[in-house]
C-alpha positions as CSV (number, residue, x, y, z in Angstrom):
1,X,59.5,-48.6,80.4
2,X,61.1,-50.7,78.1
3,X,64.6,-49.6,76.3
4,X,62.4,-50.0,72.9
5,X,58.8,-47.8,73.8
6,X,61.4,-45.2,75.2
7,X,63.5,-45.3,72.2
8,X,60.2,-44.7,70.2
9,X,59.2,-41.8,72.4
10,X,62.8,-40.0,72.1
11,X,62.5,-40.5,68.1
12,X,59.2,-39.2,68.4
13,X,60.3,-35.8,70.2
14,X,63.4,-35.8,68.3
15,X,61.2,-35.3,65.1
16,X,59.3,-33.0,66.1
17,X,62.2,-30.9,67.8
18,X,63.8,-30.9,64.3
19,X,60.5,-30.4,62.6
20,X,60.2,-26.8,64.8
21,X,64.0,-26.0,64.1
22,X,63.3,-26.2,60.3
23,X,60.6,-24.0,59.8
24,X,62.1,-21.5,62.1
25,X,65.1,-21.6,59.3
26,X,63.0,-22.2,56.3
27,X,59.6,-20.7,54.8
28,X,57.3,-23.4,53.1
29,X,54.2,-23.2,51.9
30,X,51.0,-24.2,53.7
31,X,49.1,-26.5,52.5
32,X,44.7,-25.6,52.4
33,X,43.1,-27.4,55.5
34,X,40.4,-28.3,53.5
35,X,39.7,-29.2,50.0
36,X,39.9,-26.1,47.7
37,X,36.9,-25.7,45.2
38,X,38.3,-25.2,41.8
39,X,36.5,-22.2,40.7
40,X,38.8,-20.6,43.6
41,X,42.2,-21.8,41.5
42,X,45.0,-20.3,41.4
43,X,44.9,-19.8,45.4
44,X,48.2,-18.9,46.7
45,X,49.7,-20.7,49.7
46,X,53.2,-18.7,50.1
47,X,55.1,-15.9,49.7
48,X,58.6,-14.6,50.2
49,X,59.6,-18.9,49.3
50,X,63.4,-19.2,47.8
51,X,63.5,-21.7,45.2
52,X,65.5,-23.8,48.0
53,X,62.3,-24.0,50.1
54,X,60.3,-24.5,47.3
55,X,62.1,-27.8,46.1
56,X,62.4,-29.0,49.2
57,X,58.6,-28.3,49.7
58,X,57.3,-30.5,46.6
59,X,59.3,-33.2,47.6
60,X,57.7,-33.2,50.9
61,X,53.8,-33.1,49.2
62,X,54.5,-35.1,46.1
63,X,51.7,-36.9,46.8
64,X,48.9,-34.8,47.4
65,X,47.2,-34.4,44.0
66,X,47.8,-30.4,43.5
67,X,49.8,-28.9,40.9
68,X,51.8,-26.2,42.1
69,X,53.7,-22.8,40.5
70,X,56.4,-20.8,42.0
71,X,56.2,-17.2,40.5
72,X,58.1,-14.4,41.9
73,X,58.7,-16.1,45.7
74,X,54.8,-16.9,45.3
75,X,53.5,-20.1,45.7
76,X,50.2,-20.6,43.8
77,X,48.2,-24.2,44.3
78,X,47.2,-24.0,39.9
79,X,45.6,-27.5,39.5
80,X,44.9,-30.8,41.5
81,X,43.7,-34.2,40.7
82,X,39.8,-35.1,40.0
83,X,38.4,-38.1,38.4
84,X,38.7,-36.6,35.3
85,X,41.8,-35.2,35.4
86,X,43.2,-38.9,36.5
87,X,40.7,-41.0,33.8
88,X,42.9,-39.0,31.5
89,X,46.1,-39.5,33.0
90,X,45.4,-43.2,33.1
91,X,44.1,-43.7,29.6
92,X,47.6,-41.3,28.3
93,X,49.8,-43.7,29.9
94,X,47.9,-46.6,28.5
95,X,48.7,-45.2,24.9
96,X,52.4,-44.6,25.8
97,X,52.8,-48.0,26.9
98,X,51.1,-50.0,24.0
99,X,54.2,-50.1,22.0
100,X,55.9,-52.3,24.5
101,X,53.2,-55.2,23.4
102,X,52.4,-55.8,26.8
103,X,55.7,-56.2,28.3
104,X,55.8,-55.1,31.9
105,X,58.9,-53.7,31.9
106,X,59.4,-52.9,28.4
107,X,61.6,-50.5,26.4
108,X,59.6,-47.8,26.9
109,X,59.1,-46.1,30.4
110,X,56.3,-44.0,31.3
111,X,56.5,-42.4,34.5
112,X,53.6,-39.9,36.5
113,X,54.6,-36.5,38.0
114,X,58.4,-37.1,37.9
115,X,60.2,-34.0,39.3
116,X,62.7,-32.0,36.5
117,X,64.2,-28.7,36.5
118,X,62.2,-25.8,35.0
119,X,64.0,-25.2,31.3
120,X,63.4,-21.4,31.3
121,X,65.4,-20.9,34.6
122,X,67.4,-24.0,35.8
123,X,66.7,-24.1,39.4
124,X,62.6,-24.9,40.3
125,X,61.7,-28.3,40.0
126,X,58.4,-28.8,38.2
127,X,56.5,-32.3,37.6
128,X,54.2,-32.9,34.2
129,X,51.2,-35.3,34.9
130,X,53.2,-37.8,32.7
131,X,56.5,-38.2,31.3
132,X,57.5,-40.8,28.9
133,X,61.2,-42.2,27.6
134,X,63.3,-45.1,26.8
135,X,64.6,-47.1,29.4
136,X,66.8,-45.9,31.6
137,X,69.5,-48.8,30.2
138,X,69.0,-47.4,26.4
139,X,69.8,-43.8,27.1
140,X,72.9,-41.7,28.2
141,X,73.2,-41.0,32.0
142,X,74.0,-37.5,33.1
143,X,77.7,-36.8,32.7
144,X,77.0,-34.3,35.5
145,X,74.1,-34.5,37.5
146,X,72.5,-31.3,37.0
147,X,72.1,-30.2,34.6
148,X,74.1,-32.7,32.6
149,X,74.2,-32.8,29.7
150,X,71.1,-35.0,29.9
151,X,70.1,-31.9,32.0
152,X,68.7,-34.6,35.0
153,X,69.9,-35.4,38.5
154,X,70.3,-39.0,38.7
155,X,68.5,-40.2,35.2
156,X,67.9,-39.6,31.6
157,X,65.9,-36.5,31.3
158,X,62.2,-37.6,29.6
159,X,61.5,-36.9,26.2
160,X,57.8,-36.0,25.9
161,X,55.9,-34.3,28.8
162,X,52.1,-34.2,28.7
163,X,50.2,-31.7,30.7
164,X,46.5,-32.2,31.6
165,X,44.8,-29.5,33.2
166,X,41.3,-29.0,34.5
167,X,41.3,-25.6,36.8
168,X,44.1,-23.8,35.3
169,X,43.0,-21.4,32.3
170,X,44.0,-21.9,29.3
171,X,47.1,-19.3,28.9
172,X,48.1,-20.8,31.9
173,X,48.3,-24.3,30.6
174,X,49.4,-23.1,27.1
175,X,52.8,-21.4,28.8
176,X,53.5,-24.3,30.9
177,X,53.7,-26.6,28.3
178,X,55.4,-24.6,26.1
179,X,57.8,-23.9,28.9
180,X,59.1,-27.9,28.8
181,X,59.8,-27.4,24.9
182,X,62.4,-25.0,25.7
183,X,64.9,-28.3,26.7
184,X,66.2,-30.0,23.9
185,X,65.6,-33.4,25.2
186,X,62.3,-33.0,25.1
187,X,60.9,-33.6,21.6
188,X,57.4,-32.6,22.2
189,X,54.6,-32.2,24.7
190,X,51.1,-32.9,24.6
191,X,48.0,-31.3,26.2
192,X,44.6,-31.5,27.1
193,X,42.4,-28.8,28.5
194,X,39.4,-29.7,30.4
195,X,36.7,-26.6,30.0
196,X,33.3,-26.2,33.0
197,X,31.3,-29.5,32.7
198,X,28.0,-27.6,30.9
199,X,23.9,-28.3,29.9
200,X,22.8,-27.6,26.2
201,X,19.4,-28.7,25.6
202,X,18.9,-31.8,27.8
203,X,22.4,-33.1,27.7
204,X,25.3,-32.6,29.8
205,X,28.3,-31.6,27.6
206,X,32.0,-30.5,27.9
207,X,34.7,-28.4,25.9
208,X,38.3,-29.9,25.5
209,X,41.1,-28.9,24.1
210,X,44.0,-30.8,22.6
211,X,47.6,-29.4,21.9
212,X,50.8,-30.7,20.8
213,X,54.1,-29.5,20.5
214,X,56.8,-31.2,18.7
215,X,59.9,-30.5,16.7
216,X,58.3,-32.0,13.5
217,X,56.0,-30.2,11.4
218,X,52.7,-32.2,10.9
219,X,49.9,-32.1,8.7
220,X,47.9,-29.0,9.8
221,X,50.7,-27.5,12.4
222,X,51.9,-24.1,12.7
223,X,55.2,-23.0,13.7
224,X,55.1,-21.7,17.2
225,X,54.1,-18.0,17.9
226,X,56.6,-17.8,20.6
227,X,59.6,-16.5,18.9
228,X,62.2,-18.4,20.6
229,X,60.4,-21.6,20.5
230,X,59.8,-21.1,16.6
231,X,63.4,-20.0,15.9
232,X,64.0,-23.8,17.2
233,X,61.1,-25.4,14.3
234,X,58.9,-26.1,17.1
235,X,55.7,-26.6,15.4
236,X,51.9,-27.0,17.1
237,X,49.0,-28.5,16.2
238,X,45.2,-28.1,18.4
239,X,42.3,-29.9,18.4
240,X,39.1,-29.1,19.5
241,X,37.3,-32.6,20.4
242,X,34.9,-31.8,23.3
243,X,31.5,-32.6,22.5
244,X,31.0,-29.2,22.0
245,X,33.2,-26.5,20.6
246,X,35.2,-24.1,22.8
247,X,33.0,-21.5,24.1
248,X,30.0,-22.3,21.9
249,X,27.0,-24.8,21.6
250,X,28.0,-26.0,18.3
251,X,29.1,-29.6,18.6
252,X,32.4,-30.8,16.9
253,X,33.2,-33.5,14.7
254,X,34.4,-35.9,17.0
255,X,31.7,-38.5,17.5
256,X,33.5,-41.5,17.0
257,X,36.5,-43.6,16.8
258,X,39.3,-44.0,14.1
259,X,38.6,-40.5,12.7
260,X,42.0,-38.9,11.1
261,X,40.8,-35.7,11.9
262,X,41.3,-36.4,15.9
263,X,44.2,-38.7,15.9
264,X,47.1,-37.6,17.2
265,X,50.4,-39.7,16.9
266,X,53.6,-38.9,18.0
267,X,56.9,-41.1,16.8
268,X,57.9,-43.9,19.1
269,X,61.2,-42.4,18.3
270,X,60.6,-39.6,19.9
271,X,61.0,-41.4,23.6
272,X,64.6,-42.9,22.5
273,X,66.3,-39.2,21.0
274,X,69.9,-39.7,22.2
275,X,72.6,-38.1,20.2
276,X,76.1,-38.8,21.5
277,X,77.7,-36.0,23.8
278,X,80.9,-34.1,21.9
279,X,82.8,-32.0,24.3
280,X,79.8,-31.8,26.9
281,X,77.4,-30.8,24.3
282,X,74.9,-33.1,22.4
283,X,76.1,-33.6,18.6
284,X,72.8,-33.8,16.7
285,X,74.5,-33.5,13.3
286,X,73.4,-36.5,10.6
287,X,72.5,-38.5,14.2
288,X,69.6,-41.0,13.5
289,X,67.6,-42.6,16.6
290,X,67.5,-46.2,17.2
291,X,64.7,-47.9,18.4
292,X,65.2,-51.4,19.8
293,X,63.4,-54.3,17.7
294,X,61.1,-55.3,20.4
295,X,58.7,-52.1,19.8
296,X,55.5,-52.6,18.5
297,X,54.7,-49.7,15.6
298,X,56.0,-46.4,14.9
299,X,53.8,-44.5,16.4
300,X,51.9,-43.6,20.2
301,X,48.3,-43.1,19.0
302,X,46.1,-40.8,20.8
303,X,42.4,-41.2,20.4
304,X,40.7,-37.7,20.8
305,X,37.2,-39.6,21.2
306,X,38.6,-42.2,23.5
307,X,39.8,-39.3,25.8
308,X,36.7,-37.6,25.2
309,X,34.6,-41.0,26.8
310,X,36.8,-41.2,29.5
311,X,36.4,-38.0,30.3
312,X,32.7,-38.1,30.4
313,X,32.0,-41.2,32.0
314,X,33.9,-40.0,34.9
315,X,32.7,-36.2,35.4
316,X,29.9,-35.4,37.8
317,X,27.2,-34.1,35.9
């Protein structure tokens, strides 16, 4: 045997020896053997996991298209990627990126599933579907990593988080987007919740839902009903933009495209807030953000219809 096949066969039973040793020291999370059906979400895949475990876990399955939720030591599979799911994914980043006037690597980054701390307790990582900022060279580095301030490990923490769910319920996705706006640095999250895929004479239709949460109050937002997020002016505003209503057969108003009513914009600014750092806390007093000359617009523009098309022209029927 050559001294390179038996080097391969001892790094071979090296990894597995080291693979046994771990999970004899460590409890993670099993992943489904097969393909869950989504009426069967949340389905739990671990208990008794420290946090520890639980990081180290989603590191390891990044990649496999669920969204996961540590509760309590539980781990819960709470999402995963269809074609509709990703069609939305896809067309959001689109929108993020058109400001950068087709720049490849432009001012704006916008970045899929990148892992940050949970806000509400500092120590489980969680990923949105999509997280957009300025680029890394426009915005202050941690001072220390974790958790900063920026609160981030290596990189400027994002500024707006969007959540897209299609399983979860939609408590479920209302608290977890709600959770991100409980970090400063993020200015505001958006939402979109995918209801059953349902026949109404003839016609295939579907129910969405569209959210947002931002620390500007818009024409026909509410100040948040969670009392520490409104005791920061976090304001939300929802839109109802399926081809039928929520939970009835009356059809909405969005049939087209261009319609104020299902526009949602969101500042450009938004993606570059960066007030300087005082004595290790951010000093947002008369701070104004700067957005570099090469941005196209103001504003991100969300298409409710657009979303709506994509959506459709991907589901199974």
């Amino acid at each position: 045997m050559s001294s390179t096949s038996s080097n391969s066969v001892w790094n071979s039973a090296n990894k597995k020896f080291k693979s046994k040793v771990d999970k004899i020291f460590h409890k993670y999370p099993k992943l489904p053997k097969t393909l869950p059906r989504e009426d069967s979400l949340p389905l739990q895949i671990g208990s008794k996991v420290s946090v520890r475990d639980y990081n180290t876990f989603l590191i390891q399955n990044e990649k496999t298209g669920y969204k996961f939720h540590w509760e309590g030591d539980n781990v819960y599979i709470i999402d995963m990627a269809n074609p509709e799911h990703e069609a939305v994914v896809s067309y959001l980043q689109d929108c993020f990126k058109e400001p950068n006037n087709g720049v490849k690597l432009g001012p704006i980054e916008v970045l899929g599933q990148p892992f940050h701390y949970n806000p509400t307790n500092n120590i489980e990582k969680m990923a949105p579907d999509i997280m957009v900022r300025g680029d890394t060279a426009l915005l202050t580095q941690p001072l220390v990593s974790h958790p900063g301030p920026p609160p981030s490990d290596k990189r400027p923490h994002g500024r707006i988080m969007c959540e897209i769910a299609s399983a979860q319920n939609v408590a479920s996705w209302g608290t977890r987007c709600e959770n991100w706006m409980h970090e400063q640095y993020i200015r505001c999250v958006f939402g979109v919740k995918l209801d059953d895929v349902r026949s109404f004479q003839g016609n295939v239709h579907r129910s969405m839902i569209a959210m947002l949460w931002t620390r500007r109050a818009l024409a026909g937002s509410v100040l948040s009903t969670n009392a520490t997020l409104a005791g920061n002016g976090v304001y939300v505003k929802q839109w109802d933009f399926g081809t039928l209503q929520y939970g009835t057969n009356t059809a909405t108003g969005c049939n087209a495209n261009n319609l104020n009513a299902y526009q949602v914009t969101i500042p450009v600014s938004d993606a570059f807030w960066d007030p300087p750092i005082v004595g290790g806390v951010p000093n947002v007093a008369e701070y104004a953000v700067t957005v570099p000359g090469t941005v196209l617009g103001n504003n991100f523009i969300i298409d409710l219809y657009d979303v709506q098309r994509v959506v459709l022209k991907t589901q199974k029927p």
